[in-house]
C-alpha positions in Angstrom: -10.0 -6.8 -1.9 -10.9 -10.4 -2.2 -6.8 -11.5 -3.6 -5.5 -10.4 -0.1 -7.8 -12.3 1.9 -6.7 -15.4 1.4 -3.4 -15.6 3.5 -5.0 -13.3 6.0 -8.1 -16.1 6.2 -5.3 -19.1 6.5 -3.4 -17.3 9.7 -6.3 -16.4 11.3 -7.6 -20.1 10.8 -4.5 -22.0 11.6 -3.4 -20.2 14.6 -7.3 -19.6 15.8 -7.5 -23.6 15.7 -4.0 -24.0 17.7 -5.3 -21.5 19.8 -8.7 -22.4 19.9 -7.3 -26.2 20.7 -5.4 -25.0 23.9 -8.3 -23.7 25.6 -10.6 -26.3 24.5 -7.9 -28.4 26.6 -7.5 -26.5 29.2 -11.0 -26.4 30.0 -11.4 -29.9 29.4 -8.9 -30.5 32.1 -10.6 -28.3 34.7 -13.8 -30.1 33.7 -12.7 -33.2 33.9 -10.4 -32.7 37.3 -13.8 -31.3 38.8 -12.8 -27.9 39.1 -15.3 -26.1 36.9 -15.1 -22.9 39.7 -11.2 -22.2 37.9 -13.0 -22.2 34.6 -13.4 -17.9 34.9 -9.3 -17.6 35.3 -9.0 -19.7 32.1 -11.0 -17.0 30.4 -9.3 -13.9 32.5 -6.1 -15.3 30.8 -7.1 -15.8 27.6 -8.8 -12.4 27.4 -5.8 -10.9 28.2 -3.8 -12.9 25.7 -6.0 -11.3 23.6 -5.9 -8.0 24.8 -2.2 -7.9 24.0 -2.1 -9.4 20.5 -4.6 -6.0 20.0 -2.6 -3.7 21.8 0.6 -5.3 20.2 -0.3 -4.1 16.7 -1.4 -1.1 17.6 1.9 0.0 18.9 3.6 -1.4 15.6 0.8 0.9 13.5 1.1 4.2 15.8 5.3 3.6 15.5 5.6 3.1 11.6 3.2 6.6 11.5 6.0 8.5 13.6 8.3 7.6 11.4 9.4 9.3 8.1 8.6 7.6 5.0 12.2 6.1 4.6 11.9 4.7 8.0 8.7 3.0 7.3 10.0 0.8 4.5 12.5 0.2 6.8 10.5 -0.5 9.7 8.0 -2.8 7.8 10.8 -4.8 5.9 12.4 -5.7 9.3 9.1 -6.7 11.0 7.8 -8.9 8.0 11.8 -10.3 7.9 10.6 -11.3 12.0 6.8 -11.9 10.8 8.7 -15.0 8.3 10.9 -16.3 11.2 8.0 -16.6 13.3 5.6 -18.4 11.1 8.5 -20.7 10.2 9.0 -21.8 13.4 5.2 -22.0 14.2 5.0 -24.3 11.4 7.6 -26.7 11.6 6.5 -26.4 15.7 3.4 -27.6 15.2 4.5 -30.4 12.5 6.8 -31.7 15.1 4.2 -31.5 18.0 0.8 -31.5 17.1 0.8 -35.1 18.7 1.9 -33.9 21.8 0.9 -30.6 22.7 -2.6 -31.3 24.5 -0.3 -33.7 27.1 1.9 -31.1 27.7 -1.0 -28.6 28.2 -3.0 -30.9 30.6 0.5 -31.2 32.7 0.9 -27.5 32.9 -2.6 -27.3 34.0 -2.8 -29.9 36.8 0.5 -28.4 38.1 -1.2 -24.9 38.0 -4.7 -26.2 39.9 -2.7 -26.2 43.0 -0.9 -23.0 42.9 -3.6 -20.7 43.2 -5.7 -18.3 40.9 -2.9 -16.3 39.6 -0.7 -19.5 38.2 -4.0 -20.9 36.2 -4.3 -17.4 34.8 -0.8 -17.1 34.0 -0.7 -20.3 32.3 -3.8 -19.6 30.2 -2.3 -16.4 29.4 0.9 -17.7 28.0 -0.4 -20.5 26.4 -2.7 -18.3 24.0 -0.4 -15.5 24.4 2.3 -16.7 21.7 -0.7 -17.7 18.9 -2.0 -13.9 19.6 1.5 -12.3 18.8 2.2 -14.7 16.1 -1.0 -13.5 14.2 -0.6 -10.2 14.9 2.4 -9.6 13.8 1.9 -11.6 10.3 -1.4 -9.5 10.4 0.3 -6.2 10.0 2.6 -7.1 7.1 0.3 -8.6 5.5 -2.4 -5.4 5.9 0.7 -3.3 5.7 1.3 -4.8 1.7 -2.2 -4.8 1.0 -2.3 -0.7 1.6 -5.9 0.6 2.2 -7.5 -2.7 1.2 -9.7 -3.8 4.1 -9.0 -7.6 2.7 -6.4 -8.9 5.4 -8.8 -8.0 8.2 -12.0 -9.6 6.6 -9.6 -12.5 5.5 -8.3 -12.4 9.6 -12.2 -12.3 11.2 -14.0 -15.2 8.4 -10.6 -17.5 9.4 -10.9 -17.0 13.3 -14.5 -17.6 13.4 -14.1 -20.8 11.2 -11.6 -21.3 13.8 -13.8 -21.3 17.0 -16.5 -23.3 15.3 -14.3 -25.7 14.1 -12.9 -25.8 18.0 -16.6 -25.8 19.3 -17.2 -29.2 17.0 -14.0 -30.8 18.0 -15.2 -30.0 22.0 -18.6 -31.3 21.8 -17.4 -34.7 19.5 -19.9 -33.4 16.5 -16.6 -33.0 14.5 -13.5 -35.0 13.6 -10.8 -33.6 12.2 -7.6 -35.2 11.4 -5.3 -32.3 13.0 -1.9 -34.3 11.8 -3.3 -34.0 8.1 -4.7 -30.4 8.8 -1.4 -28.7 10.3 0.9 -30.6 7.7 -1.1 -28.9 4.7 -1.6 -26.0 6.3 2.0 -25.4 7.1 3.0 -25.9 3.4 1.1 -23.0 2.1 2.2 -21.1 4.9 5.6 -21.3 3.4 4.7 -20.4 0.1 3.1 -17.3 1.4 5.9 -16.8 4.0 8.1 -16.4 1.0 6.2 -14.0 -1.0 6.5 -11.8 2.6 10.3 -12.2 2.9 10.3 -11.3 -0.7 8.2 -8.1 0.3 10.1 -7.2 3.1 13.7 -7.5 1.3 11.9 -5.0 -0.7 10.8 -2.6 1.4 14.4 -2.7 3.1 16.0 -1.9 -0.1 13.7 0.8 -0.6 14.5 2.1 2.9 18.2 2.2 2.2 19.3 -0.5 4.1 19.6 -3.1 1.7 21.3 -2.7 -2.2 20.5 -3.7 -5.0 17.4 -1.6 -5.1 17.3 -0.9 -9.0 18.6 -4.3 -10.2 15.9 -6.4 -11.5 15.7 -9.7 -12.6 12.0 -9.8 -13.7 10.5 -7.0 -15.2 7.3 -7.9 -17.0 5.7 -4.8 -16.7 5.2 -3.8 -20.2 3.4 -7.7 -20.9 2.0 -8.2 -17.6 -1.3 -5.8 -17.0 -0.6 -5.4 -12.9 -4.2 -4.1 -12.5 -5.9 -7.6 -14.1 -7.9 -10.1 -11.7 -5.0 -12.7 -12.3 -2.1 -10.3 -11.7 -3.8 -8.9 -8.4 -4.8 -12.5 -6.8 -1.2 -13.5 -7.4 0.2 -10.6 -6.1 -2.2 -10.3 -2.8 -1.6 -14.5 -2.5 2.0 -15.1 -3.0 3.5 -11.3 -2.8 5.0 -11.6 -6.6 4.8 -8.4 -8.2 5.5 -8.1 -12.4 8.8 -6.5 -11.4 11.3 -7.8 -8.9 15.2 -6.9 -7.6 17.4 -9.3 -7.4 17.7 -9.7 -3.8 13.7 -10.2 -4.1 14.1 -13.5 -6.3 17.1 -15.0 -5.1 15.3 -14.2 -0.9 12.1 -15.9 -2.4 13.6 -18.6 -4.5 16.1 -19.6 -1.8 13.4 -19.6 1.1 11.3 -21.5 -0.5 13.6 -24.2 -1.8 15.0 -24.8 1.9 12.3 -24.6 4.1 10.0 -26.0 1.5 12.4 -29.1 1.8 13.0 -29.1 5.5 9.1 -29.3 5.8 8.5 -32.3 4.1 11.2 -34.5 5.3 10.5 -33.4 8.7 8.1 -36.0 10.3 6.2 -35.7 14.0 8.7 -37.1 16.9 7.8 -39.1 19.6 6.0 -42.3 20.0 2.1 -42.6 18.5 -0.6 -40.7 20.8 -3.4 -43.1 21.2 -6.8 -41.4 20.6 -8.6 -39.9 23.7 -11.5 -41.5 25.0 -15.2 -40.9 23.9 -17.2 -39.5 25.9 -19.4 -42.0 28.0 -22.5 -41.3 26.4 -23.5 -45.0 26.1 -24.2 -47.3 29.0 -21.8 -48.2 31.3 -22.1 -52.0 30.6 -21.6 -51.6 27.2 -18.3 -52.5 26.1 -16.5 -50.8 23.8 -15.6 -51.6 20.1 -12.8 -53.2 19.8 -9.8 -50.5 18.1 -8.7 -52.0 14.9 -4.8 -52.3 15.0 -2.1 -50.0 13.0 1.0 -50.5 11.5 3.4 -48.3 12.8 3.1 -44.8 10.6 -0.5 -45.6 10.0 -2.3 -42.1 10.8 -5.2 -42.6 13.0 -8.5 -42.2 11.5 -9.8 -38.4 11.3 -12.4 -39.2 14.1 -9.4 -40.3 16.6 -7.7 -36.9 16.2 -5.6 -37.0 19.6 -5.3 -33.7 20.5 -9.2 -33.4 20.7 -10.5 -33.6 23.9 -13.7 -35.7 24.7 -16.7 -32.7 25.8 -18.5 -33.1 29.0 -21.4 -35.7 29.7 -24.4 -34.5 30.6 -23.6 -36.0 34.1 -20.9 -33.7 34.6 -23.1 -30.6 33.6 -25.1 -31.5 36.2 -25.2 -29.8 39.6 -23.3 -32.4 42.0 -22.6 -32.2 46.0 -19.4 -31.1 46.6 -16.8 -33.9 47.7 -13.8 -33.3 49.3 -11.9 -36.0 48.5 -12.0 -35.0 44.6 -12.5 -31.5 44.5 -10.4 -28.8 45.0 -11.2 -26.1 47.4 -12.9 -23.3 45.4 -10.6 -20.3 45.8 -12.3 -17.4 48.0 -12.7 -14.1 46.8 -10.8 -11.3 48.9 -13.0 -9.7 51.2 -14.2 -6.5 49.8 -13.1 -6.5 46.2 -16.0 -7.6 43.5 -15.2 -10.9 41.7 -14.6 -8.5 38.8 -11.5 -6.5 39.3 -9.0 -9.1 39.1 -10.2 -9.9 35.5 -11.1 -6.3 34.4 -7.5 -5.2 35.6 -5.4 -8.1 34.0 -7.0 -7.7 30.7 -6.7 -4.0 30.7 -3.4 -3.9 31.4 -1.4 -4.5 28.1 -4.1 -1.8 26.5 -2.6 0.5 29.3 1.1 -0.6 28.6 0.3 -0.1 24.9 -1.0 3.5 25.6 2.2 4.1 27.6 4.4 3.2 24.8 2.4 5.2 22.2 2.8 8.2 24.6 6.5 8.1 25.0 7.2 7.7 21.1 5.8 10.7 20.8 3.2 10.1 18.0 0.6 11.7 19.0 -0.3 15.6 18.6 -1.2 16.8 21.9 2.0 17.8 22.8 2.3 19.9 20.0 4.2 23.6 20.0 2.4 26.6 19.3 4.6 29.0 17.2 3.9 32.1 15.8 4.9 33.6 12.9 4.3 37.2 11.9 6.1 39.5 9.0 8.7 41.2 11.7 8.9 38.1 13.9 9.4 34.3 12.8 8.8 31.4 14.7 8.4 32.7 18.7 8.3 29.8 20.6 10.0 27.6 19.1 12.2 25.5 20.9 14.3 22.1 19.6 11.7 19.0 19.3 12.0 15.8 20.0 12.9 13.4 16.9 10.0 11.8 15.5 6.5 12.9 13.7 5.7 16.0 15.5 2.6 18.6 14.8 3.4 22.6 15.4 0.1 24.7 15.7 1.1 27.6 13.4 -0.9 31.2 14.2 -0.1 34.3 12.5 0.4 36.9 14.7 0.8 39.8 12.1 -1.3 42.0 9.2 -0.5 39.8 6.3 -0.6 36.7 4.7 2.5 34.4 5.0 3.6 31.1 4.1 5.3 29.3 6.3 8.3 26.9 5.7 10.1 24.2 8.3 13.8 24.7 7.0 17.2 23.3 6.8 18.9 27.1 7.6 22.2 25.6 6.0 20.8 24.3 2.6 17.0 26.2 2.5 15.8 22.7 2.1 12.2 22.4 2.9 10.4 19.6 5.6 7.2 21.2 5.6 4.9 23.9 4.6 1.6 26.2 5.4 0.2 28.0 2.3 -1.6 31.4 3.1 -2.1 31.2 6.6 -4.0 34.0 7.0 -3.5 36.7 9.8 -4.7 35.7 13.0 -5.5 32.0 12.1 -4.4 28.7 12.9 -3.3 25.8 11.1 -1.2 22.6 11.9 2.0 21.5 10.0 3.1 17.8 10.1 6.4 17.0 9.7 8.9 14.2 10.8 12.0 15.6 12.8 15.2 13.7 12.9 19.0 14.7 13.9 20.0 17.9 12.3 19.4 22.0 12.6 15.7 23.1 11.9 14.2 26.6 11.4 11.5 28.9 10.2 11.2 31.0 7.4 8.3 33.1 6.8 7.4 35.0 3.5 4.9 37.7 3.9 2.4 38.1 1.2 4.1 41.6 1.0 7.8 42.4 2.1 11.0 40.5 3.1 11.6 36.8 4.4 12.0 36.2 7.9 14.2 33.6 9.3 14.1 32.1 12.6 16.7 31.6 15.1 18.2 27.5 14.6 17.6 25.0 16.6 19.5 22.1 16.9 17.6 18.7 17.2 19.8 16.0 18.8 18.9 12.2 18.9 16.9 10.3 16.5 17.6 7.4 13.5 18.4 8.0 10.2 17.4 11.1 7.8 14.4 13.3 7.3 13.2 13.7 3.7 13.1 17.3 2.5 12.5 18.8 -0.5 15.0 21.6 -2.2 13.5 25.2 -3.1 12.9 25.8 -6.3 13.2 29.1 -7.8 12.3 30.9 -10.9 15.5 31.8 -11.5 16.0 27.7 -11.3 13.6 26.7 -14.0 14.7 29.8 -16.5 17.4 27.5 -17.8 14.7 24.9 -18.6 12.1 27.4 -19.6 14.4 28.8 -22.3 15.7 24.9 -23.7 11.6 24.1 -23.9 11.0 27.1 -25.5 13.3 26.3 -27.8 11.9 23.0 -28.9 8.5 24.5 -29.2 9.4 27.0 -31.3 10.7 24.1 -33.9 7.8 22.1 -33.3 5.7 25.3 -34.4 7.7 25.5 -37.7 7.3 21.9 -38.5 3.6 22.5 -37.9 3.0 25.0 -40.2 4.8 23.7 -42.3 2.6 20.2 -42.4 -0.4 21.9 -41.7 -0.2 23.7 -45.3 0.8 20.5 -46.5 -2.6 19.3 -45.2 -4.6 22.4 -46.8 -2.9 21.9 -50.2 -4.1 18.4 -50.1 -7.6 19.0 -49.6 -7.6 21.9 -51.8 -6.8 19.8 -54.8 -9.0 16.9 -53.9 -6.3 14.5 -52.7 -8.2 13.2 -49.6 -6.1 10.0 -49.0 -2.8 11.9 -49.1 -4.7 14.8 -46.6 -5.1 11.7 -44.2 -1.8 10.9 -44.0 -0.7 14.5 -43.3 -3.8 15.1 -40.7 -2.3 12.1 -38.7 1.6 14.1 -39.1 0.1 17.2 -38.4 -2.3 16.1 -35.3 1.0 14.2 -33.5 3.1 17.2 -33.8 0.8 19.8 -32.2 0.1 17.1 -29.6 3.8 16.7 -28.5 3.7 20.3 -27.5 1.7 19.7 -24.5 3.4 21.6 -21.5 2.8 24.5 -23.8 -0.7 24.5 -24.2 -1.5 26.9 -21.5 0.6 29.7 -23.1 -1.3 29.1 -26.4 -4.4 30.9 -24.9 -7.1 30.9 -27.4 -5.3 29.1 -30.5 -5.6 25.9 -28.7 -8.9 25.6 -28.7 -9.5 26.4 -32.5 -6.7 24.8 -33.1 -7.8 21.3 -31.5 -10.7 22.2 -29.9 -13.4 19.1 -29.2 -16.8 19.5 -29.9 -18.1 18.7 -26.4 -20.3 21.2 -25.2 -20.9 23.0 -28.4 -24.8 23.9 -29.1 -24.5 21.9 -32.8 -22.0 19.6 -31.9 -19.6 18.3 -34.4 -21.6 20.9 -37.2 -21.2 24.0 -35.0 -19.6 27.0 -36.9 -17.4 27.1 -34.2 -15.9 23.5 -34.3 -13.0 24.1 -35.9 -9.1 23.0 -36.0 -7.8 19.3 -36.1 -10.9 17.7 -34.8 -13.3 19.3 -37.3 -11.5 18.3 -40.4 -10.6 14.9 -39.1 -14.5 14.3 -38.4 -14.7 15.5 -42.2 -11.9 13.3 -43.5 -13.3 10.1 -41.7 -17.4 10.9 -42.4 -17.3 11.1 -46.7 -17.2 15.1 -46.6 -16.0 16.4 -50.1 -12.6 18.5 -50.8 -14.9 21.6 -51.1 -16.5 21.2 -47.8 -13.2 20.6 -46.2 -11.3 23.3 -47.8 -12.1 26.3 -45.7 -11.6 24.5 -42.0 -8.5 23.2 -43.4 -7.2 26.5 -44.3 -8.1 28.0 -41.6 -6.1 25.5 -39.3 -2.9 26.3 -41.2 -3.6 30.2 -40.9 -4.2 29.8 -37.1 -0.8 27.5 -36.7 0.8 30.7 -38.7 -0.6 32.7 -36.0 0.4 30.4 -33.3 4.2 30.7 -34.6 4.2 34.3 -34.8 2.6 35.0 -31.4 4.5 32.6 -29.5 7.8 34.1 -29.0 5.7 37.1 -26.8 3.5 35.0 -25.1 3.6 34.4 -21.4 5.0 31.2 -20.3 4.8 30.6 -16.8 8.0 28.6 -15.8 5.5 27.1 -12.9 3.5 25.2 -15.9 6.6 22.9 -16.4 6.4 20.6 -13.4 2.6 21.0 -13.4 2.4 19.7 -16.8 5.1 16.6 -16.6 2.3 15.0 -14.8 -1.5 16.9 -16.7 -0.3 15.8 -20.4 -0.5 11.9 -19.3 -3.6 12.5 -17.3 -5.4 14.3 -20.4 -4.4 11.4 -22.4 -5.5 8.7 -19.7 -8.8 10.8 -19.9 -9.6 11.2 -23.4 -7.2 9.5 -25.5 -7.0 5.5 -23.6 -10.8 6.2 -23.8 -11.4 7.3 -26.9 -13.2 10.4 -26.2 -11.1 12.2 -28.3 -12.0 10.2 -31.1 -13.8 11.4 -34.6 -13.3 8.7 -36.6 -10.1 8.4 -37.6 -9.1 5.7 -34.6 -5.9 7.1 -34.1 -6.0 8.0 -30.4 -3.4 5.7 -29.7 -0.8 7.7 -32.6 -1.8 10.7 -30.4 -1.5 9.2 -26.9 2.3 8.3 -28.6 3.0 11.9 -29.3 1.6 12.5 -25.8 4.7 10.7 -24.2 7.3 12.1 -27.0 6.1 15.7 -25.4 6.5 14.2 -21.6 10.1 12.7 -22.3 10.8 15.9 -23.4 10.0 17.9 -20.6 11.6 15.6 -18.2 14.9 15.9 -20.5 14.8 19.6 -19.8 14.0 19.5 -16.2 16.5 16.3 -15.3 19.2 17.9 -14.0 16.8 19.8 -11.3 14.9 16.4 -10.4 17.9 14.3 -10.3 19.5 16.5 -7.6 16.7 16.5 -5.5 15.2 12.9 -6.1 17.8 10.7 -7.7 15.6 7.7 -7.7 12.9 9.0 -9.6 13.6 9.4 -13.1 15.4 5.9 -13.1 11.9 4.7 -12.5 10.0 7.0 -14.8 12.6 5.9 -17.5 11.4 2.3 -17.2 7.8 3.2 -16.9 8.3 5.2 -20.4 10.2 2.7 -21.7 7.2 0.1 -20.8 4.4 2.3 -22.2 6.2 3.1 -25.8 6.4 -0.9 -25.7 2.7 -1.0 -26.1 2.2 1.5 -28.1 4.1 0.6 -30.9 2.7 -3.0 -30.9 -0.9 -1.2 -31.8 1.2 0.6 -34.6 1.7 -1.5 -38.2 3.3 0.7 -41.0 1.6 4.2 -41.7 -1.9 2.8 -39.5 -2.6 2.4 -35.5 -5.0 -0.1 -34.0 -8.5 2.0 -32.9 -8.6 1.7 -28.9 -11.9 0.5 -29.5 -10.5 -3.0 -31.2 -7.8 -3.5 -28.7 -8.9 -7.1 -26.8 -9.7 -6.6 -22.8 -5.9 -7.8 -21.5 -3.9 -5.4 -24.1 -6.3 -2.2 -23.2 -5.9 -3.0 -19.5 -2.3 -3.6 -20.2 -2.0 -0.2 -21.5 -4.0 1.3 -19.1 -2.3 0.1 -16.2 1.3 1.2 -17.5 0.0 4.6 -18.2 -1.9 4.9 -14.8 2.1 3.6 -13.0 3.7 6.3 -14.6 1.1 9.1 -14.0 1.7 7.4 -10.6 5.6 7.7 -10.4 5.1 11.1 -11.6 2.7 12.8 -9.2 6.3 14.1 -6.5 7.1 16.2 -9.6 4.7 18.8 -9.2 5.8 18.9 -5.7 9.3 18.7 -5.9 9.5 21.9 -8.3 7.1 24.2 -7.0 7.9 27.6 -6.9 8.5 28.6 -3.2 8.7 32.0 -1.7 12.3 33.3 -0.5 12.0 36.8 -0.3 
């Protein structure tokens, strides 16, 4: 968490300081032009200032969540493209007028004082206004990049109150800052950070579609770069670099930084030299002052002359004095009638009202959802064309059976969303994002025939709606049959190297039975979507001892584990020679009973994604292990089984995901990378010798693809049509 609250903690300090600054002078000014009475519309404004910066990002969170997941990276990628433009200009602003700002302030104020209550709100209002929408909008890119971590908000609150004390110690003269020196360094890491956003953003628009270039990178250090290490994380929640980067990402970054970077430090403040306020009279009044030493021109005052400070009140002026006319403004009257309250209560309540209202009219939230019912004679009653945007339907089953539901593309059968076994006479939501286009039901009783709905046409909206292509079985028998295919071979190269094994042992040539354990073990384990269908030859095959009453010397450990724990604990040929036999009979077995077996063509997408988590589980920890330290030689045979089923199921993801297996091609490609540097000749590096970096190198490229592969599952489920 702690990596993404740094640039969070930096723009909620810098622009809680300017913020904090401006009231300080604004009250200052009332103070000092004896109208402490107008100090509660200084706060009424403020209050609502802040009031909107709240209500401002909570319409930019509830519109990215009624949008579909394309339309969010495109969303966010515009709005930290704006979040950029408006910190650049804050900062080179604030270079160019830190000197200046409190005199302008003081003259808005003044002017203000004698146009009534509402003008001194208004003023207060729009002075902090601009800092509130400034930090809230670089506030939700950056929480938006930092996902579920709560670091951009802590980061946001530690900065802000740094910022009000800070502004309290300037007030009262207990602090000096030098606010020229403060804003100038400030601003120049808020350009380095700027450019990791733009760089984030450029990103996200690529990956919305709007942008190109969205596969072309220019740094990929993925496969030598662990993305989950402390180092890797602080730079990437800091600057926004990630180990892989487009194109577009570097050259936006690069090119940012190298202009405004440049910009920023030739600029210099304009206008002639402030001369530091005057301190507070605390000392007597026939005192005189120090004499001020003199500058040379460009000399920076001292911190404790900051010139936007302003001096706090004297205990004189705290005082309780009899009201004079001749300095005083009249105290505005309260209308007759109406508490002292309203006025503020209703000004800062109002953009949390305006908020609502815009929340409401984008549609995002549920309670204008459609009830439809669905039965097995009648599909989807009630259901009229929606609005474009995320909408709920309240699905009830109105019939005798079981159904499952599906939100359809009537031209294509593509699918936008989905109820399971909604059971008769329940009621279940279903999400799903509408956009332009012709939507309808289908429901698939647990028993009988399909049942379409009547089309409805959906007019309006931006952009696409992702949905997901029906997969049949009749789709993945093609697949099914090219896998079988490959197992079968695999099968006849494991007997084969299995007997190998047992001859070995048999005549006492232990070294040699090593060598074709390890050939043996890596071919059964590149079978892995099949291991379901094996029923019980998989466990005595290469069953584990876990959970076994006598452990690793239970009659009933048997298969590749058992004789590896023999081969790798000083267990003779003779003690060997029966579990090693009895692996090759049971592979025999295996091959014979294979071809009548029951392979569900389900298992296929299911286990593109289980065979990596199995070996993130017990391989990368060395669970699996019983002595011979070659989990990583497994976890490698492991991948050779997943590239194999994606090869057979390619043409089916590549229709409906095109992206995808680009990705998971470079992941694979990553991961084999680091597996074969723990490989040297005919041995493999235990995982319990790697060093910390190369086994949380290795852990992290696994856990990305297991990551990138989690749609497949999804994409090629088995749906109901008939």
């Amino acid at each position: 968490m702690w990596d993404d609250v740094f640039p969070s903690f930096l723009i909620g300090l810098r622009e809680g300081l300017e913020a904090g600054l401006i009231v300080s002078v604004l009250i200052a000014t009332l103070v000092r032009s004896g109208a402490r009475a107008r100090l509660p519309q200084v706060w009424t404004g403020v209050l609502a200032a802040i009031s909107l910066a709240l209500s401002f990002g909570a319409v930019l969170t509830f519109t990215a969540a009624s949008l579909s997941g394309t339309a969010q990276e495109a969303f966010g990628g515009a709005l930290s493209v704006v979040a950029v433009g408006f910190v650049t200009a804050m900062v080179f602003w604030m270079r160019r007028s830190a000197r200046t700002f409190s005199g302008e302030i003081r003259e808005k104020v003044t002017g203000a004082l004698g146009m009534g209550a509402g003008m001194l709100i208004v003023t207060s209002f729009l002075a902090v206004g601009r800092e509130g929408l400034e930090t809230a909008l670089f506030l939700w890119t950056t929480a938006r990049a930092a996902g579920e971590s709560a670091g951009p908000l802590t980061g946001a609150g530690i900065g802000l109150v740094l910022a009000a004390g800070l502004c309290w110690g300037l007030y009262r003269r207990v602090l000096h800052i030098n606010l020229t020196r403060f804003f100038t360094a400030t601003g120049a890491v808020l350009v380095v950070i700027a450019a990791g956003v733009l760089g984030y953003g450029l990103r996200d628009l690529q990956e919305g579609g709007v942008l190109p270039g969205g596969t072309s990178y220019a740094v990929d250090l993925g496969g030598s770069v662990d993305a989950g290490a402390w180092y890797s994380t602080l730079v990437q929640g800091v600057l926004n670099l990630t180990p892989t980067m487009t194109w577009l990402q570097v050259a936006g970054y690069v090119g940012y930084l190298a202009v405004v970077m440049t910009l920023f430090l030739r600029s210099t403040p304009t206008g002639p030299k402030a001369s530091a306020p005057e301190l507070p009279p605390t000392e007597s009044p026939a005192k005189p002052r120090e004499a001020r030493p003199v500058r040379t021109a460009g000399e920076t005052p001292p911190a404790a002359e900051t010139p936007d400070a302003e001096p706090a009140p004297t205990a004189r002026e705290t005082e309780p004095a009899a009201p004079d006319r001749h300095t005083e403004p009249a105290r505005p009257v309260p209308a007759r009638g109406r508490p002292a309250w309203v006025v503020p209560v209703a000004v800062v309540a109002l953009p949390a009202v305006l908020a609502g209202a815009a929340v409401a009219l984008g549609g995002s939230r549920p309670a204008g959802a459609q009830t439809v019912a669905v039965s097995e004679t009648d599909c989807g009653k009630g259901f009229t064309a929606p609005k474009p945007g995320r909408r709920t339907f309240r699905m009830r089953n109105t019939g005798d059976k079981t159904s499952e539901v599906y939100l359809i593309a009537p031209d294509t059968g593509a699918v936008y969303g989905e109820v399971e076994g909604l059971a008769p006479g329940t009621t279940r939501d279903l999400v799903a994002t509408v956009a332009g286009g012709t939507y309808a039901w289908r429901c698939v009783p647990s028993s009988g025939k399909a049942v379409t709905s009547r089309a409805v046409r959906v007019t309006g909206g931006q952009g696409t709606t992702a949905a997901v292509l029906p997969v049949s079985a009749a789709d993945l028998a093609a697949p099914l049959k090219a896998y079988k295919t490959y197992v079968e071979e695999g099968l006849a190269t494991l007997v084969d190297r299995t007997g190998r094994l047992a001859a070995d042992v048999r005549a006492g040539r232990l070294g040699a039975a090593r060598t074709d354990w390890l050939a043996a073990h890596r071919t059964y384990a590149s079978l892995g979507a099949a291991y379901g269908t094996f029923q019980d030859y998989d466990t005595r095959i290469d069953g584990r001892p876990d959970g076994l009453p006598g452990g690793v010397h239970d009659k009933d450990f048997t298969g590749f584990h058992r004789i590896e724990y023999g081969l790798w604990h000083g267990e003779s040929a003779s003690e060997l020679t029966a579990p090693a036999q009895r692996l090759a009979a049971d592979a025999a077995g295996l091959r014979k009973a294979f071809p009548t077996q029951d392979f569900d063509p389900g298992d296929l997408p299911l286990r593109a994604h289980e065979i990596l988590e199995n070996t993130l589980q017990f391989e990368l920890t060395g669970d699996a292990d019983q002595g011979s330290g070659t989990e990583l030689a497994t976890a490698d045979a492991n991948l050779s089984g997943t590239r194999e089923l994606l090869t057979v199921l390619r043409p089916l993801l590549t229709r409906r995901t095109p992206r995808l297996l680009p990705t998971v091609d470079t992941d694979i490609a990553r991961l084999r990378k680091l597996l074969d540097t723990a490989h040297h000749g005919g041995s493999w590096t235990p995982v319990n010798r790697l060093d910390t970096a190369a086994r949380a190198r290795l852990n992290g490229a696994t856990g990305q693809l297991l990551e990138d592969l989690s749609p497949v599952p999804d994409l090629l489920e088995i749906r109901k049509s008939a």
